[in-house]
C-alpha positions in Angstrom: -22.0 -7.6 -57.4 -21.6 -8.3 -53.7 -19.4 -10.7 -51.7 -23.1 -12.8 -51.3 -23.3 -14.0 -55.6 -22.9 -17.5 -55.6 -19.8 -18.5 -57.9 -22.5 -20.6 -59.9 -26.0 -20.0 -60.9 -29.3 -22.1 -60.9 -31.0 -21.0 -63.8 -35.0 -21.5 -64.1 -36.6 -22.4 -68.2 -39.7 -23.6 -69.4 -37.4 -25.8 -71.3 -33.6 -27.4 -71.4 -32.3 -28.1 -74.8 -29.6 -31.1 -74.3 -27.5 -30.6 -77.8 -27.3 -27.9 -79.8 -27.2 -29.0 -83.2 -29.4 -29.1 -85.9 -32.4 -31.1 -84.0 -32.1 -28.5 -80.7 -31.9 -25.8 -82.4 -34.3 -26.1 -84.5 -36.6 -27.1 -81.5 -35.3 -24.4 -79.7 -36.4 -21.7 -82.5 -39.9 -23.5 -82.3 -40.3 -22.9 -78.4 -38.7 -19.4 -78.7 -41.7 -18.3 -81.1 -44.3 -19.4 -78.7 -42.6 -17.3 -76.2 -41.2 -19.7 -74.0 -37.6 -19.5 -72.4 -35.4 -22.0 -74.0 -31.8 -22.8 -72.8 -29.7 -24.9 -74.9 -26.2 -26.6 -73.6 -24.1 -27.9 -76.5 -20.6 -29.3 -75.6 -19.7 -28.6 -79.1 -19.3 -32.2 -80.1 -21.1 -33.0 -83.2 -21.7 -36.0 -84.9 -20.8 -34.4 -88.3 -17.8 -32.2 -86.8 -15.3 -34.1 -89.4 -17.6 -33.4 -92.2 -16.3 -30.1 -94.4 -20.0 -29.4 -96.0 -23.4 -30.9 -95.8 -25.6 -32.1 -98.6 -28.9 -32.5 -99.5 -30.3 -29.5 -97.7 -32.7 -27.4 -99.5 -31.8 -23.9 -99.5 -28.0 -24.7 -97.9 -26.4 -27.2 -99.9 -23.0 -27.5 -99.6 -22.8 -25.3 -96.4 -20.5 -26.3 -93.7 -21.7 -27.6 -91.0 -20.3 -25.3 -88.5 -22.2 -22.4 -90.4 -25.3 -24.0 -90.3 -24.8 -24.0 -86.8 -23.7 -20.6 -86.4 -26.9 -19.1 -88.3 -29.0 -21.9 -86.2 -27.5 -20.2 -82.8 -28.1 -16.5 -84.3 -32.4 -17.3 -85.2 -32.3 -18.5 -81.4 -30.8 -16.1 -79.8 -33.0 -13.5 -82.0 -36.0 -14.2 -80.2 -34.3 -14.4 -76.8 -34.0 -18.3 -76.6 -29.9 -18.8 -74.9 -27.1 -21.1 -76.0 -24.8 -22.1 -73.7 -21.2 -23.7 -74.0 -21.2 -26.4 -71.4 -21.9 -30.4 -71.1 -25.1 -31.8 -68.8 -23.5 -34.2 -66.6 -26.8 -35.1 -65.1 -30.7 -34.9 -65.4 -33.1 -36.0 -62.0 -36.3 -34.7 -61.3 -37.4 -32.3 -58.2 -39.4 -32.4 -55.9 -42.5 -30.5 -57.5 -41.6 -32.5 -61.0 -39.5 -30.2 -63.1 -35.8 -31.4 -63.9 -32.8 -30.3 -62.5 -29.8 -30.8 -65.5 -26.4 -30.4 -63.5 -24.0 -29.1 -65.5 -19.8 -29.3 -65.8 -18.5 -26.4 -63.5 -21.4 -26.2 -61.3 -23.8 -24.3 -63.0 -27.9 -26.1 -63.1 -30.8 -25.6 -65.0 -34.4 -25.8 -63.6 -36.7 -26.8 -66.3 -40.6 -27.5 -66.8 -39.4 -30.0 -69.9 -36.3 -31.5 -71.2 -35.3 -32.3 -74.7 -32.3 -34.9 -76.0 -31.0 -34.1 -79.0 -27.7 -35.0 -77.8 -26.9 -37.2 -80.9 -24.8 -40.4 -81.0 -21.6 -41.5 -81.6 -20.8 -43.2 -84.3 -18.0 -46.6 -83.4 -16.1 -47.3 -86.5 -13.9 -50.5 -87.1 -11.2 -51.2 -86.0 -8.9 -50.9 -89.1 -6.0 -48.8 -89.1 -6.0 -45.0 -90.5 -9.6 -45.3 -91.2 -10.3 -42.9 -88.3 -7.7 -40.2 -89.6 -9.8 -40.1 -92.9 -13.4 -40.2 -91.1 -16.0 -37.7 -92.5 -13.7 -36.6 -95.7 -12.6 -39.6 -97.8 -13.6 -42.3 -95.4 -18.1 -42.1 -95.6 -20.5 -44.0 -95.0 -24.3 -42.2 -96.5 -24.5 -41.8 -100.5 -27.0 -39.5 -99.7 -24.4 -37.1 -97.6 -21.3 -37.6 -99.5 -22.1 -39.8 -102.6 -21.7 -37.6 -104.9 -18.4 -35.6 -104.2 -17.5 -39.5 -105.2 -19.0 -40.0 -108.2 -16.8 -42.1 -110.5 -13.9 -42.3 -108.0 -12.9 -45.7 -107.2 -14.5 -46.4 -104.2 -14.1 -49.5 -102.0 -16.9 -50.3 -99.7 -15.7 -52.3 -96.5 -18.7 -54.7 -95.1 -18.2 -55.5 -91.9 -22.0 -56.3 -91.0 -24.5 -57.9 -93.2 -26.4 -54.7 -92.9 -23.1 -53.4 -95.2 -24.8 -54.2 -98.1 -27.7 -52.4 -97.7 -26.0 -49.4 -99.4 -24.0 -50.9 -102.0 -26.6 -50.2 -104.5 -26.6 -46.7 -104.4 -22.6 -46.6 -104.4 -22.7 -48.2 -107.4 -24.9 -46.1 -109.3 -22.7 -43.1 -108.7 -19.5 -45.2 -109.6 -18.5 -48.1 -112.1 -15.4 -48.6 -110.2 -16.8 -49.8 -107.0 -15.3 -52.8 -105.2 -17.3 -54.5 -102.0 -14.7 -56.0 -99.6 -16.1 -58.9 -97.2 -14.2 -58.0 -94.2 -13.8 -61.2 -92.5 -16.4 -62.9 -91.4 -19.2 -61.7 -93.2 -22.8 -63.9 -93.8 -24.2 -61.9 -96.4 -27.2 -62.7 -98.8 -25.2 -64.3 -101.8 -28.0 -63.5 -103.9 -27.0 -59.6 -103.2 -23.2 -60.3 -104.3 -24.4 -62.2 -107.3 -26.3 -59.1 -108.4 -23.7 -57.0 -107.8 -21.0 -58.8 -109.8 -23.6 -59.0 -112.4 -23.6 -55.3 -112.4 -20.1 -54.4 -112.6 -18.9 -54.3 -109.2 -16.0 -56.3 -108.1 -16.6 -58.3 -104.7 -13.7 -59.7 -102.5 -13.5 -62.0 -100.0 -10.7 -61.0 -97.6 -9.9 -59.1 -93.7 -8.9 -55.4 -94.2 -5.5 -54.6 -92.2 -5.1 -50.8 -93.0 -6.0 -47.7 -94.9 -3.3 -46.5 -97.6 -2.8 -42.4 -97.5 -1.3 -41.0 -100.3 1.5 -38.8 -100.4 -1.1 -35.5 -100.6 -2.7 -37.0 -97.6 -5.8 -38.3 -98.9 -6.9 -41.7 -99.2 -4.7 -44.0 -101.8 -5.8 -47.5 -101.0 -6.7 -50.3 -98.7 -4.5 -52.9 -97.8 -5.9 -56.5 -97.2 -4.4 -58.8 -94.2 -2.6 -60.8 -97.1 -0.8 -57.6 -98.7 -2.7 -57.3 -101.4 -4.1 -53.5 -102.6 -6.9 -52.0 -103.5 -6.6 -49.0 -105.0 -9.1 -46.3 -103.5 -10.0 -42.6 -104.0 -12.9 -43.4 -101.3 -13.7 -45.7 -98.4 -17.4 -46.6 -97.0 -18.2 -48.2 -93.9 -20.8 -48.7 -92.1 -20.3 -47.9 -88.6 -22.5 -48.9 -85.3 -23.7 -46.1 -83.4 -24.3 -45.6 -79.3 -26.9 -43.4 -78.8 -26.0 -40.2 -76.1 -27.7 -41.2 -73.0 -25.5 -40.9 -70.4 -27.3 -37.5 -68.6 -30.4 -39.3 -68.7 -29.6 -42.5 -67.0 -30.8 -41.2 -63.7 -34.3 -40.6 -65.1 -34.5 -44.3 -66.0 -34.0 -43.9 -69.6 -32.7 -46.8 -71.5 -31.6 -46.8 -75.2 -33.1 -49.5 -77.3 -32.1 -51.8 -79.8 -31.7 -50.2 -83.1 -33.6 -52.6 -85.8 -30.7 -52.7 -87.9 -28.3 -54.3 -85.1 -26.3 -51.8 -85.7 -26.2 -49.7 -82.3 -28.9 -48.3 -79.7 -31.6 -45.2 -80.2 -34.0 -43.7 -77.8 -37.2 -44.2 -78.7 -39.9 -42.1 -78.9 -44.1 -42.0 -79.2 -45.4 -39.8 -82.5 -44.9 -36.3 -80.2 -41.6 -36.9 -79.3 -42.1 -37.8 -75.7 -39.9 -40.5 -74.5 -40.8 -43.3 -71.7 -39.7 -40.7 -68.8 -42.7 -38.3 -68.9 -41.4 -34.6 -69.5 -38.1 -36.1 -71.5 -38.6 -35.8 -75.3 -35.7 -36.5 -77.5 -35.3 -35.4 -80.9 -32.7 -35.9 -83.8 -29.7 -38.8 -84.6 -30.1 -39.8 -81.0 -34.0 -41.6 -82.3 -33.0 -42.0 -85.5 -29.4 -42.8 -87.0 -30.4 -42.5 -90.4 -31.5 -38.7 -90.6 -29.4 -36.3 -92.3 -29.1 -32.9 -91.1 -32.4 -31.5 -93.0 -34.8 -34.3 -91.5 -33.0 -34.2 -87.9 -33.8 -30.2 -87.9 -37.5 -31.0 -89.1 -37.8 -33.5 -86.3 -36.3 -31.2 -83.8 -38.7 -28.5 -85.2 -42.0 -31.1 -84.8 -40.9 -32.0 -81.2 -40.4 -28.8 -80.5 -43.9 -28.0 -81.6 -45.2 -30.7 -79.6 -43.3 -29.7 -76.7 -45.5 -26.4 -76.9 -48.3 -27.8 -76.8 -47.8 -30.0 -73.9 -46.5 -26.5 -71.7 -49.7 -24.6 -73.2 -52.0 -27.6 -72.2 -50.8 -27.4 -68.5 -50.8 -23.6 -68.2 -54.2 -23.5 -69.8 -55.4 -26.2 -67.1 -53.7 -23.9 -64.4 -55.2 -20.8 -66.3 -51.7 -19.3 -65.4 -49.8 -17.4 -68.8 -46.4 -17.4 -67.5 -43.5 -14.6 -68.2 -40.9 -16.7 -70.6 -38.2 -15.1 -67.4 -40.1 -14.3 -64.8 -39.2 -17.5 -63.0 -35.9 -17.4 -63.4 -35.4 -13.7 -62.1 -37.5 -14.4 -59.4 -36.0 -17.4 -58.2 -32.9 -15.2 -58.1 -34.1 -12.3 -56.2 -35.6 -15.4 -53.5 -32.4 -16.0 -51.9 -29.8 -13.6 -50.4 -29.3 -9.9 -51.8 -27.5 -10.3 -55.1 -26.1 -6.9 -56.0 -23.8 -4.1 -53.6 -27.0 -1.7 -53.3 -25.0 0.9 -54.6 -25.8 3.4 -57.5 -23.9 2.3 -60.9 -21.0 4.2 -61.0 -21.6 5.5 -64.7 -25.0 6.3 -63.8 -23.6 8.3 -61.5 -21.3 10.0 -64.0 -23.4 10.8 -66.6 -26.4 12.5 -64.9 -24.3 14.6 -62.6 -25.9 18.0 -64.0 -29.1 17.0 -65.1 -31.8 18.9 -63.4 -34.4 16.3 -61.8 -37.5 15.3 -63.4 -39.1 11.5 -64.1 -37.2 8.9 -64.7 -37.5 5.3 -65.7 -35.2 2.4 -64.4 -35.3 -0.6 -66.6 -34.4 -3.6 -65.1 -34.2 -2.0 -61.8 -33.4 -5.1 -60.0 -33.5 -4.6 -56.1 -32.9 -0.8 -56.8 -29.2 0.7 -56.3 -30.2 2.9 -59.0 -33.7 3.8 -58.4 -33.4 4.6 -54.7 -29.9 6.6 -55.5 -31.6 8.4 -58.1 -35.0 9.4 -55.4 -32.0 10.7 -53.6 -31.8 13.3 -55.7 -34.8 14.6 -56.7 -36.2 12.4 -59.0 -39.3 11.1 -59.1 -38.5 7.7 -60.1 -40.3 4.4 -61.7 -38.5 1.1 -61.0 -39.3 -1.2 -63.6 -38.8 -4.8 -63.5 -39.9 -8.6 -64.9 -39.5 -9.6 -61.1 -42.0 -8.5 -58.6 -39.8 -10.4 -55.7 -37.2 -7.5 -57.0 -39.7 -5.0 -57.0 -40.6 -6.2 -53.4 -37.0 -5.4 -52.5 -37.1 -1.7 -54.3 -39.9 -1.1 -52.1 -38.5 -2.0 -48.6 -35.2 -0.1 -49.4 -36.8 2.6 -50.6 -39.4 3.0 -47.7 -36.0 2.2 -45.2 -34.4 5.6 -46.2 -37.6 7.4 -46.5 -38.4 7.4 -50.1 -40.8 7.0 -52.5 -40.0 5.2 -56.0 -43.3 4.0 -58.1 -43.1 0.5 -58.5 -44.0 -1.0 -62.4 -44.2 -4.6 -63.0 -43.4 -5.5 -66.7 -41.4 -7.6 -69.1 -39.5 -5.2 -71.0 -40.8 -6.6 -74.2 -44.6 -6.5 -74.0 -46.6 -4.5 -76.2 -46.4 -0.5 -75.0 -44.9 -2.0 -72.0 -44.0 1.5 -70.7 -46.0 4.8 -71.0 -45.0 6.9 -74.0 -42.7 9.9 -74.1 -43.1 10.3 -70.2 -39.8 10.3 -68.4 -36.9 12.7 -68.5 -34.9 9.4 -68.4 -34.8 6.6 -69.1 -32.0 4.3 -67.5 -31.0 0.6 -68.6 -27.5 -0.4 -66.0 -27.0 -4.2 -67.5 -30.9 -4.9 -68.2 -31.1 -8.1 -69.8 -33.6 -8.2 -72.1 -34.3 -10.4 -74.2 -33.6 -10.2 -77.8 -37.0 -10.3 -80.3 -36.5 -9.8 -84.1 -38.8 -6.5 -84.2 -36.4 -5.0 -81.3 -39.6 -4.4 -79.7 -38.0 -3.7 -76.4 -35.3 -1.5 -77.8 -38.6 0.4 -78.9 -40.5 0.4 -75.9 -37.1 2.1 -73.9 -37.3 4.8 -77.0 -40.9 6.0 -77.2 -40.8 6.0 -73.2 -38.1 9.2 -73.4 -39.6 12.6 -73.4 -38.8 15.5 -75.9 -35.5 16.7 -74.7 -35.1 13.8 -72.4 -32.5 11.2 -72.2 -31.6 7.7 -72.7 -28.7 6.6 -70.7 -27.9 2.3 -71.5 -25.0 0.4 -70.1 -23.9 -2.9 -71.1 -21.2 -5.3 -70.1 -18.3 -5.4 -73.0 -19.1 -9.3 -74.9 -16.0 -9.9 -76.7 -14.1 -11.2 -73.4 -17.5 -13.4 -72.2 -17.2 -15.0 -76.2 -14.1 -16.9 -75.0 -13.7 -20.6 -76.1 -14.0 -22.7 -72.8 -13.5 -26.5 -72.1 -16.6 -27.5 -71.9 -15.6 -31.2 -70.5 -14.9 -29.1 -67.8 -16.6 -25.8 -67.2 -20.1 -24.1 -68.5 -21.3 -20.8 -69.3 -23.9 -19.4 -66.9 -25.5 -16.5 -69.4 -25.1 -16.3 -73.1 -25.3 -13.1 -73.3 -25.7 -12.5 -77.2 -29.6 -13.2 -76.5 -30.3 -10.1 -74.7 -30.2 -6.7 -76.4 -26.8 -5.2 -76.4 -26.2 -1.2 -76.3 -25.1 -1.2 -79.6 -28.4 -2.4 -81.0 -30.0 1.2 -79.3 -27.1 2.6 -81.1 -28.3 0.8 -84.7 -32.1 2.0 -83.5 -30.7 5.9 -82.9 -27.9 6.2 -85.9 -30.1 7.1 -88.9 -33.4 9.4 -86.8 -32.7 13.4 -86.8 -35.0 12.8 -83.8 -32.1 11.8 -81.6 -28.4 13.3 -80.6 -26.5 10.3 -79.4 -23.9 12.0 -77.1 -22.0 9.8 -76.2 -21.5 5.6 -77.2 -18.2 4.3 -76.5 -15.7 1.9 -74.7 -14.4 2.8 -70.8 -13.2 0.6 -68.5 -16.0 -0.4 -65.3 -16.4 2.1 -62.9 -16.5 1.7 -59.2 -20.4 0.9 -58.2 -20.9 -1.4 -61.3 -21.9 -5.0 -61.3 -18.6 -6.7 -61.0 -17.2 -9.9 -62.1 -13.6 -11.0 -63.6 -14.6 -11.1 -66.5 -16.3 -7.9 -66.7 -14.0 -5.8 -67.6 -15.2 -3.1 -69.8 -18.0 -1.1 -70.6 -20.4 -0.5 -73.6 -21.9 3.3 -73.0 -24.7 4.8 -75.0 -26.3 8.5 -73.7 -28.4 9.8 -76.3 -31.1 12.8 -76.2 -34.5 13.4 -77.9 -35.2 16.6 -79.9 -38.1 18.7 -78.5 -39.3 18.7 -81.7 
């Protein structure tokens, strides 16, 4: 890279996913599968973080969370949609009515629609340990942790007269439940009368502390007055603040939640909110979903998200690339890369006898033009034509000629079959798809006896935890194909010699960053047979 890359990076999406749990991802998949570029920035914060497995999930029960997540992230980055570590800091609209979302560390997302699924935060009372025990023995949803705590002596702290509203259900699952009225409570006597009458104890009295026990769960809860309760399980109900705070420039304002417990964002039966464009999705419209029903309601709005795009593109009678906007935007400021060959390009043709070959992701053409240098008659191929443009002028600057071939490295027969001597990928980033079309499209473009030569950036160091209160990531680079998936596509076909795939440190000549350290090399040839 030269001296002219920006230390940050505007990045241009049909849509930006604020939040990347259950409700954004599952959006995300949705938008992905219609072929639309989806970013998602998730500051890692979720609301069920504490919580050690989920319930109630059809086909997951008892998963943790953070696995859930994992396999959410990994069906979103299989069809190219990216997740990035980082925190929106703020969302306004352009000029020409897209959103820019501003991110921590500098970073900015252009984006034709933006989703909230940013959650809430739940406010618990003010009572002493009971935040130490929040999300394991301290709950407050029979339906998420209910039963883990069936017929355990559970102690239900009201501290709103919606506290009741669950009582019920706790004391189905236990006969040793006990409904503390934290001072002051006005409650529905009628409800306490019912529930003495069916064997739950009910006490009148302010709650100054949460016992732990000497294995470091929950033991009891101490009254202002001394007295115990013993407790194997606390439930509150806690109010909630709905995560708004990137919005508030757009004019969004949370509502009143009907309960009076907390705040939402509320939303028409698509998902759209009042700011047209914003759509929210998830805990942050609805408090009361669990996991499964804030994944299907990310996964509707998502839906209705592509229909909204589809509607305006059809009116426009425009079917855009999912990335062509974003790597044209980047190719429409100053040059971006050194203009120099890739140094292990250079390397690993020196020998080869000139013929046709195919550069893949050719960008403004180090390679290409270096490799019309020597006698080959070359194809630059890219998603960008503005990069294209750029191939061309250098090209025709020093005298050459390099064919020009517009395409998105996925589409179907995308490049024409068993035609080139090589075929060149130096850091392509193409986007991941679960049939690896574009894995196959590089392959059936090789001639008998000719080569494939991919280079890839080394991941493990760009995997790095960051602090995402204060920095972003600018690329996620597990949703592009990675040289070792050619590798996976080449290890078990006689029809291919891989020669070389393997670890080296970055050459001179080759896109450089800090953390760019090392290099993934795969050089492989087709039998003439």
């Amino acid at each position: 890279m030269s001296n002219h890359a920006p230390l940050t990076v505007e990045r241009h999406c049909d849509v930006a996913v604020i939040g990347g749990s259950a409700a954004g991802l599952a959006a995300a998949l949705q938008l992905g599968r219609q072929r639309r570029s989806v970013i998602v920035v998730d500051s890692g914060e979720p609301r069920n973080a504490p919580a050690a497995h989920m319930h109630s999930y059809l086909g997951h029960e008892g998963l943790p969370p953070s696995e859930l997540t994992a396999r959410g992230r990994e069906d979103v980055r299989s069809y190219g949609g990216e997740v990035l570590a980082g925190r929106a800091v703020d969302v306004t609209r352009t000029d020409d009515d897209r959103f820019r979302v501003e991110l921590t560390g500098g970073h900015s997302l252009i984006a034709r629609r933006v989703l909230a699924a940013t959650g809430l935060v739940d406010e618990l009372p003010d009572i002493d340990g009971l935040a130490e025990h929040w999300g394991r023995d301290v709950i407050h949803c029979p339906f998420c942790h209910g039963y883990e705590v069936r017929d355990r002596r559970i102690v239900q702290i009201v501290t709103h007269p919606r506290g009741l509203h669950t009582a019920p259900l706790f004391r189905q699952l236990s006969t040793r439940l006990t409904v503390v009225l934290h001072d002051p409570v006005d409650v529905d006597g009628s409800e306490l009368d019912a529930l003495r009458a069916g064997g739950a104890d009910v006490v009148h009295g302010q709650v100054s502390r949460i016992v732990t026990g000497a294995d470091g769960h929950v033991a009891g809860v101490e009254l202002a007055d001394d007295v115990r309760i013993d407790a194997d399980a606390v439930v509150v109900s806690p109010r909630f603040t709905a995560r708004v705070e990137p919005f508030v420039a757009l004019g969004l304002r949370p509502a009143a939640h009907p309960t009076g417990l907390g705040d939402h964002v509320a939303t028409d039966e698509t998902g759209a909110t009042a700011v047209p464009g914003l759509y929210a999705a998830g805990n942050v419209t609805d408090p009361s979903q669990q996991v499964l029903q804030a994944a299907a309601d990310g996964s509707r709005v998502g839906a209705m998200i592509s229909f909204s795009l589809a509607h305006d593109d059809l009116r426009a009678a425009a079917r855009p690339s999912a990335n062509e906007a974003d790597w044209d935007h980047r190719y429409g400021g100053d040059q971006i890369w050194s203009g120099n060959a890739n140094g292990t390009l250079v390397k690993e043709i020196s020998g080869l006898a000139p013929g046709r070959a195919l550069d893949v992701g050719a960008g403004e053409g180090g390679d290409a033009v270096w490799l019309a240098e020597q006698g080959w008659k070359v194809t630059a191929s890219d998603v960008s034509q503005r990069a294209l443009d750029r191939v061309d002028v250098e090209a025709k600057r020093r005298g050459l000629h390099v064919e020009r071939h517009h395409a998105d490295a996925n589409a179907l027969d995308a490049y024409e079959a068993a035609a080139f001597d090589l075929v060149s990928a130096q850091y392509a980033s193409i986007p991941r798809t679960p049939d690896g079309r574009g894995v196959r499209n590089l392959l059936h473009a090789v001639a008998p006896g000719g080569r494939l030569l991919v280079v890839g950036h080394d991941l493990e160091p760009m995997r790095m935890p960051i602090d995402t209160a204060a920095h972003s990531r600018g690329f996620d680079p597990d949703a592009y194909v990675r040289v070792d998936d050619f590798a996976a596509a080449l290890a078990d076909s006689s029809a291919w010699d891989i020669e070389v795939h393997e670890k080296r440190p970055r050459p001179a000549g080759a896109a450089s960053a800090a953390h760019h350290v090392d290099d993934i090399v795969l050089r492989a040839r087709r039998s003439t047979s």
